[in-house]
C-alpha positions as CSV (number, residue, x, y, z in Angstrom):
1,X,90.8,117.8,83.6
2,X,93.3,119.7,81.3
3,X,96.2,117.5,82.8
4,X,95.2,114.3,80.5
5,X,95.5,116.4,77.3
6,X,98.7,117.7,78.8
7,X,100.4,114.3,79.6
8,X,98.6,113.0,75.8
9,X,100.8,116.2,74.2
10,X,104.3,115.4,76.6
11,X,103.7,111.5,75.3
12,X,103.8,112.6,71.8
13,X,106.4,114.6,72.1
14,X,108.4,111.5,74.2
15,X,108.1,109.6,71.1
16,X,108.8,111.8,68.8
17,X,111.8,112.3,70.4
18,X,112.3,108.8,71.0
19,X,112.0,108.2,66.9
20,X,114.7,111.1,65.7
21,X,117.1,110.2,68.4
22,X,116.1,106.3,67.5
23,X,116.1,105.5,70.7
24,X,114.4,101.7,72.2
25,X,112.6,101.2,75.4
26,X,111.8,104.6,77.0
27,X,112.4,103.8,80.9
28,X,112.1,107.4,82.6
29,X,110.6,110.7,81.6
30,X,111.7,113.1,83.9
31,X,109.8,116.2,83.4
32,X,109.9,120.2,85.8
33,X,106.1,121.4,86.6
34,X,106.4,125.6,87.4
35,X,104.5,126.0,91.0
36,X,102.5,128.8,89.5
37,X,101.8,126.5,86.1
38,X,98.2,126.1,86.4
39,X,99.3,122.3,86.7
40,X,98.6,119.8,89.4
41,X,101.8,117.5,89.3
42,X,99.5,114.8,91.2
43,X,96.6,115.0,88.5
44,X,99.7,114.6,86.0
45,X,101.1,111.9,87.7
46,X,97.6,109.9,87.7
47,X,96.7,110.8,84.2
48,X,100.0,109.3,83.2
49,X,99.9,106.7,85.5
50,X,96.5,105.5,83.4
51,X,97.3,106.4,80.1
52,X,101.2,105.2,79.6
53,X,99.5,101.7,79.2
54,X,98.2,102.9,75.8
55,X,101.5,104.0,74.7
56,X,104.4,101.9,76.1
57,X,104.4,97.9,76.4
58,X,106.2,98.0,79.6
59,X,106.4,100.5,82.7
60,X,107.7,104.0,81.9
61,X,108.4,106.2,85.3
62,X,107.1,109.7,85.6
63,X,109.8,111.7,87.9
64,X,108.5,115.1,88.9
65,X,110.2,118.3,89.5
66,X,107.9,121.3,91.3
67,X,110.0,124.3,90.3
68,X,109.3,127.0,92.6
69,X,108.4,130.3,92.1
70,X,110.6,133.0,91.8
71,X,111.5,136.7,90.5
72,X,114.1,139.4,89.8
73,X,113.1,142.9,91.1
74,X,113.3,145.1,88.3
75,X,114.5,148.2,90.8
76,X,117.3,146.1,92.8
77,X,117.9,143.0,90.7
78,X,117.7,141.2,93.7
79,X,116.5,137.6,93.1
80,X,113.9,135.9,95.7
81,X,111.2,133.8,96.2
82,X,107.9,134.8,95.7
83,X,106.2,133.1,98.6
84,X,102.0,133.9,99.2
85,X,101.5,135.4,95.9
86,X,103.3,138.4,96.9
87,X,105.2,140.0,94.4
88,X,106.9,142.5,96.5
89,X,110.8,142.5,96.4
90,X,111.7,141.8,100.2
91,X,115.2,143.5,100.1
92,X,113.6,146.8,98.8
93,X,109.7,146.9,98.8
94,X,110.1,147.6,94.9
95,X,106.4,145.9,93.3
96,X,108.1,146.0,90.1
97,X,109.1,142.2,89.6
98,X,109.9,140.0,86.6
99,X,108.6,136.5,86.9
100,X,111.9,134.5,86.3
101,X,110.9,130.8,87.1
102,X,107.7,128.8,88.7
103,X,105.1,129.1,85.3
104,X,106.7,126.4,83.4
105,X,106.1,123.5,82.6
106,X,108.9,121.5,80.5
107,X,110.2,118.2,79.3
108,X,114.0,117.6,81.5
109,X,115.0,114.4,80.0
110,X,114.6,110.8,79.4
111,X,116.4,107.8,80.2
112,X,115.9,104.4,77.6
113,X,117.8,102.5,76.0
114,X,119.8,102.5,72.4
115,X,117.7,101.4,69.9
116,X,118.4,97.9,68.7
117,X,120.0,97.3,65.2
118,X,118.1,95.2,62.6
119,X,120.4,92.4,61.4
């Protein structure tokens, strides 16, 4: 299952993050999983749900955004939803379409708290 070496890679990165903007107890990682990813946000979700024990002393919430998948035609420039894998433009039957959202998959934000000063 790919999803545990993804959510091993997006912990990293949370503490990294966590040390250069010295932050304390990470609370919330909010993070946006593309539709058309590759990604199950439910595998993610369990594989965090396991491993954040390894990482973090006290409970860290996974929130998860599905971005949906969507295009540009490159004839009309009309944006839509790309809906049953068909990558048609609707408003002008144009197959010529950009992929403009829906295959990421991306760190949004966290919420913890301000690193306690030493005295």
């Amino acid at each position: 299952m790919h999803e545990r070496s993804l959510v091993k890679g997006l912990i990293e990165q949370v503490i990294e993050e966590g040390r250069n903007r010295r932050l304390g107890q990470i609370h919330e990682i909010r993070i946006a999983i593309g539709e058309f990813s590759g990604v199950e946000p439910v595998l993610v979700k369990s594989a965090f749900d396991e491993m954040a024990g390894e990482y973090w002393q006290t409970p860290v919430q996974l929130a998860i955004e599905v971005i949906t998948l969507s295009a540009i035609c490159q004839t009309c420039q009309s944006r839509f939803r790309v809906t049953d894998f068909r990558f048609v433009c609707p408003k002008c039957g144009g197959g010529e379409v950009k992929i403009t959202a829906g295959e990421e998959m991306r760190l949004v934000s966290l919420r913890a708290e301000a690193e306690k000063q030493k005295e």
